[in-house]
C-alpha positions as CSV (number, residue, x, y, z in Angstrom):
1,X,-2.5,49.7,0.4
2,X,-1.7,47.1,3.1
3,X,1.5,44.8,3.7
4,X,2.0,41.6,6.6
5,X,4.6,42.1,8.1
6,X,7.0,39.2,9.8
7,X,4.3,38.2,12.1
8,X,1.0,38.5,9.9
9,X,0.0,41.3,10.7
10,X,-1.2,43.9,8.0
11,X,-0.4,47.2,8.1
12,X,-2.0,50.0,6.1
13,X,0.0,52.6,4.1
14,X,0.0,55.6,1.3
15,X,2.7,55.7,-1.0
16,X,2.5,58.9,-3.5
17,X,4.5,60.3,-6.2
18,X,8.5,59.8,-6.8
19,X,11.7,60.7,-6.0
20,X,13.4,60.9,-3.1
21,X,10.9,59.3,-0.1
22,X,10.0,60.7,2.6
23,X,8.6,58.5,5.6
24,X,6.3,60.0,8.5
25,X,5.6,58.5,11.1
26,X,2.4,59.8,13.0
27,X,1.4,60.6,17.3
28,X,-1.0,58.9,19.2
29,X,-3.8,57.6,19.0
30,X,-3.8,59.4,15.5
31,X,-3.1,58.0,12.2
32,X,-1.2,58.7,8.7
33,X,-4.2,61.1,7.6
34,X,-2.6,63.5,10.2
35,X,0.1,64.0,7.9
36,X,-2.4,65.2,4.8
37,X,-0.5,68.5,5.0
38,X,2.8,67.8,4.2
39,X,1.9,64.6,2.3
40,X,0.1,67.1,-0.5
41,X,2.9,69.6,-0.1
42,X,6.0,67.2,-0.6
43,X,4.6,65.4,-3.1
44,X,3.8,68.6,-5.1
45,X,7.4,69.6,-3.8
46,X,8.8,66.2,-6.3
47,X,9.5,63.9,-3.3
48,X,7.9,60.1,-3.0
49,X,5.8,60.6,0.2
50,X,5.1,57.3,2.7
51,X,2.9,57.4,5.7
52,X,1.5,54.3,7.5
53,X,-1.0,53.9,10.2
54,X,0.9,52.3,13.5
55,X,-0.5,48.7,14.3
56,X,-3.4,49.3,16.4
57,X,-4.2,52.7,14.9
58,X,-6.2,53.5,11.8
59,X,-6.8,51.2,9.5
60,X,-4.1,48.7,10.1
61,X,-4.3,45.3,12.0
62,X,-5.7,45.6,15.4
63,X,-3.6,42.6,17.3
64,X,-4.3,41.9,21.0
65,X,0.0,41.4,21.6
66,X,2.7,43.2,19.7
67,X,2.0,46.9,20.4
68,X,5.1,48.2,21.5
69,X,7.6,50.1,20.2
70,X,10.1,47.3,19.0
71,X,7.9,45.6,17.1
72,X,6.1,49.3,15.9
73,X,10.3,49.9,15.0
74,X,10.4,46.6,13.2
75,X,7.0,47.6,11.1
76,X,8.4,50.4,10.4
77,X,11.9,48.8,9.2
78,X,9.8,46.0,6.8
79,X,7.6,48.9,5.5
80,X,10.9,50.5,4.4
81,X,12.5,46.9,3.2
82,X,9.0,46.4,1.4
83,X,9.3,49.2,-0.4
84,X,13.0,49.2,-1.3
85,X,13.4,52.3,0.3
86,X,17.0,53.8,0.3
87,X,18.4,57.9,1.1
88,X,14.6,58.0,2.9
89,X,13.9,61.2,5.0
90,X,12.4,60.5,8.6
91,X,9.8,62.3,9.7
92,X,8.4,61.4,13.5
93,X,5.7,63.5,15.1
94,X,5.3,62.7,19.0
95,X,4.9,59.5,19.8
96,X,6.3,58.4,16.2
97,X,9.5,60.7,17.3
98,X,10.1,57.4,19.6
99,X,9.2,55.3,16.4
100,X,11.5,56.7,14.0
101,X,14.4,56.6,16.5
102,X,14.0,53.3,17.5
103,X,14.0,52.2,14.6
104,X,17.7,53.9,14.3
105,X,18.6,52.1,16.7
106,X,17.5,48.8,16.0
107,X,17.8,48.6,12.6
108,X,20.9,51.9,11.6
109,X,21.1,54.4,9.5
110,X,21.8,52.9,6.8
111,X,18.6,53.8,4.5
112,X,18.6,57.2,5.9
113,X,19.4,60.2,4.8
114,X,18.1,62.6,7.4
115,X,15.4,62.8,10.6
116,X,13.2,65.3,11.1
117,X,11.4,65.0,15.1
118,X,8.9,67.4,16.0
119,X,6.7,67.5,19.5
120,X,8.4,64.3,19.7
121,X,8.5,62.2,23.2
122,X,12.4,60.9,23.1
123,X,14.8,60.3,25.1
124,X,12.3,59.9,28.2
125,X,8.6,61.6,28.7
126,X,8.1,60.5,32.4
127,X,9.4,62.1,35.2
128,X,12.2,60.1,37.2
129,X,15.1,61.2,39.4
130,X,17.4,61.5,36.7
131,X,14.8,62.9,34.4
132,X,13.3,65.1,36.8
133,X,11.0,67.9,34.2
134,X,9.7,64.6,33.0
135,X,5.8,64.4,33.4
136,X,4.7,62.3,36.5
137,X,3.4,58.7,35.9
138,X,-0.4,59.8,37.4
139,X,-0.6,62.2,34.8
140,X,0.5,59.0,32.3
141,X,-2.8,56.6,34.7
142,X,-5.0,59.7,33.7
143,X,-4.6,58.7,30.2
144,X,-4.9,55.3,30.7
145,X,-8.1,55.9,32.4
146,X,-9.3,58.1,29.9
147,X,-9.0,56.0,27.4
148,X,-10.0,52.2,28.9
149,X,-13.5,53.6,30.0
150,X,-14.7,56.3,27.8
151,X,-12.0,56.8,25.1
152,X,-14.6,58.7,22.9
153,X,-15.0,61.7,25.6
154,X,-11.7,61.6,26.2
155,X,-10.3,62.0,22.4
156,X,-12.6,65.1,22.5
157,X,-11.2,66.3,25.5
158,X,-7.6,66.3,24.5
159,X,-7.9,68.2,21.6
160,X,-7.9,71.1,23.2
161,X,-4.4,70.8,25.2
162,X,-3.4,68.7,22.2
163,X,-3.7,72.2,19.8
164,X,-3.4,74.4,22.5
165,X,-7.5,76.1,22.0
166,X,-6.6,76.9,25.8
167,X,-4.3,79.7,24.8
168,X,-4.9,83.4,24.1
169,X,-4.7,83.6,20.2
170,X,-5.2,80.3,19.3
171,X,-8.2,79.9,17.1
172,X,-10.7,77.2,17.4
173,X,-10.6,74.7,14.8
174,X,-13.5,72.1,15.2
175,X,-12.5,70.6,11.8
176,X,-9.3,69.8,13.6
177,X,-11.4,68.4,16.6
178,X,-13.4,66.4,14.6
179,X,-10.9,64.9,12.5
180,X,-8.4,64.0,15.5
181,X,-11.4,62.3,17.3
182,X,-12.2,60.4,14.2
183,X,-8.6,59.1,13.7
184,X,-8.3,58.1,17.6
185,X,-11.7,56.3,18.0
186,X,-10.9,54.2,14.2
187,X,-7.9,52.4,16.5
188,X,-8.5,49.2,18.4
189,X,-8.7,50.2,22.2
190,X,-6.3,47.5,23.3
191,X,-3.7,48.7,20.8
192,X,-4.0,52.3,22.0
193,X,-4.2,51.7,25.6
194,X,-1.0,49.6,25.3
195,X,0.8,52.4,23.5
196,X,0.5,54.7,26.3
197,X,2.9,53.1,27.9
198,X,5.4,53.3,25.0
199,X,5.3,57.0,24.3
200,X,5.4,57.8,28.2
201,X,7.8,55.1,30.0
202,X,10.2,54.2,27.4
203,X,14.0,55.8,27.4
204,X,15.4,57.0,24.0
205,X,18.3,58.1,25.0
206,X,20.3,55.1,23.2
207,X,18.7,55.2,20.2
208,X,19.0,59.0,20.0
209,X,22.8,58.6,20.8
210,X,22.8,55.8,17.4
211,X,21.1,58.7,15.0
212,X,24.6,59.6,12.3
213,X,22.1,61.4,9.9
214,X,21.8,65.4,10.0
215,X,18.5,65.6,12.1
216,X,16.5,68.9,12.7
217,X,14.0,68.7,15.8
218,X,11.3,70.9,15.8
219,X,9.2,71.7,19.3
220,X,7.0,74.1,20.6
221,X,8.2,76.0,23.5
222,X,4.0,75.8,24.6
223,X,3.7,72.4,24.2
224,X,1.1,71.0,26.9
225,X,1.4,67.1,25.6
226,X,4.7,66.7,25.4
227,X,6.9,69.9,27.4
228,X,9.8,70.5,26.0
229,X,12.0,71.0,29.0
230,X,12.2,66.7,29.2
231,X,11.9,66.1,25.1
232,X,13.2,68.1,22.8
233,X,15.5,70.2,25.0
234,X,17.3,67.2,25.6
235,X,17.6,65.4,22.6
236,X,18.9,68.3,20.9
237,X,22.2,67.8,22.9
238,X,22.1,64.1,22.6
239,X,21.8,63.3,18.7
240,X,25.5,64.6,17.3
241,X,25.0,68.0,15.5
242,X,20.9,68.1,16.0
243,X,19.3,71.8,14.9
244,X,16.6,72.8,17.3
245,X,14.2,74.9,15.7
246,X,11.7,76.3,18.6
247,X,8.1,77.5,17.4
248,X,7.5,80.8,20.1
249,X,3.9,79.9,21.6
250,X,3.7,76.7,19.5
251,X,1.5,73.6,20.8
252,X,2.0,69.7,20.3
253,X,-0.5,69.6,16.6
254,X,2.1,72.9,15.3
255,X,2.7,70.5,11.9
256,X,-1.5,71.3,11.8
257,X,-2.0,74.5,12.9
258,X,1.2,75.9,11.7
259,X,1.7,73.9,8.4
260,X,2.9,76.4,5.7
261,X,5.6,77.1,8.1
262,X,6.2,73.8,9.2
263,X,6.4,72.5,6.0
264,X,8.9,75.3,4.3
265,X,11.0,75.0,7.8
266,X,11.4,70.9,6.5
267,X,11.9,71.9,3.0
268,X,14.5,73.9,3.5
269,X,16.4,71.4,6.0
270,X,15.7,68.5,3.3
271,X,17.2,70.8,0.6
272,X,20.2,71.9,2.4
């Protein structure tokens, strides 16, 4: 299904099932199909399940202005109004940790009922003075780089930080390869190029410090895309009464390659 939102452009979604919702918003340059895991298992679980595809990624709208993250926030808020969501459950992965957070602080708390981040980028990916196990900006111009000249290679390459298939123990997946490059290379180039520099040089910090719902931030103490030192570390302490849960050797795609116990770790937050 698609929707316009306030400035015409159309957004593609899946909505599923009934009961309570729960809203995920997905990383870069991916799309809502990474979330096919715990959209079949929530919805089996009873719960209304709601994933969109960012602007610029996936099937949505593929504008040349608009891709940053307060108008990807203010999507995200007129998905929620569209659909009369109320008591929704967050759920941000990466780059969609900054989405769902923003959008706390733009738009409240006042339809949520909880937040769920995992590998996700806020309060501040790059490296600074004050933020100093950030990641340094060339790493950041690398991407850029990557992705303005031969994007296609690039997607291909990434997987394997991006899933950690550099590690002892971590089984190859090429289905996971194959579906991550096809998700990445169905977004407009301009939209994803632009993006890089929301996940990467934007500060969360104030909307992390406007989050009043329980949150539970999940992270893997392995993760090469987004370290955990500079994300979830640090968030932890900043969102009032946050759980960290840490995944012992887990990588950036753990919702993936670790979904069974992603997925219970989530159900049982949402249930308590």
């Amino acid at each position: 299904m698609k929707f316009a939102t306030s400035d015409g452009t159309d957004i593609f979604y899946k909505d599923w099932g009934s009961g309570q919702p729960i809203v995920f918003s997905h990383g870069w340059p991916l799309s809502a199909d990474a979330w096919d895991a715990q959209m079949l298992f929530f919805g089996q679980q009873g719960y209304r399940v709601i994933a969109h595809d960012r602007r610029g990624h996936g099937r949505s709208a593929q504008p040349w202005d608009g891709n940053n993250m307060d108008r990807y926030a203010d999507d995200l808020a007129e998905l929620i109004e569209h659909l009369d969501l109320h008591d929704a459950i967050l759920i941000g992965h990466s780059t969609g940790g900054g989405e769902v957070s923003h959008y706390i602080g733009r738009h409240g708390n006042e339809r949520v009922a909880k937040v769920v981040l995992v590998g996700a980028v806020p309060p501040l990916m790059l490296k600074t003075n004050a933020n100093p196990n950030g990641t340094p900006l060339e790493v950041f111009d690398g991407i850029r780089n990557g992705t303005a000249l031969n994007r296609s290679q690039f997607f291909r390459d990434l997987t394997t930080p991006f899933y950690g298939f550099n590690r002892g123990g971590v089984d190859d997946n090429e289905g996971f390869r194959e579906s991550f490059w096809l998700q990445g290379m169905s977004g407009g180039i301009k939209g994803l190029y632009d993006c890089i520099h929301e996940f990467s040089e934007v500060d969360y910090t104030a909307d992390l410090e406007a989050i009043a719902r329980p949150t539970l931030t999940i992270h893997g103490d392995d993760d090469q895309i987004v370290p955990i030192e500079a994300s979830a570390n640090r968030a932890a302490e900043i969102v009032q009464d946050a759980v960290l849960k840490v995944y012992p050797g887990g990588g950036h795609g753990l919702a993936q390659l670790q979904a069974e116990q992603f997925n219970a770790d989530v159900l049982d937050f949402i249930r308590g």
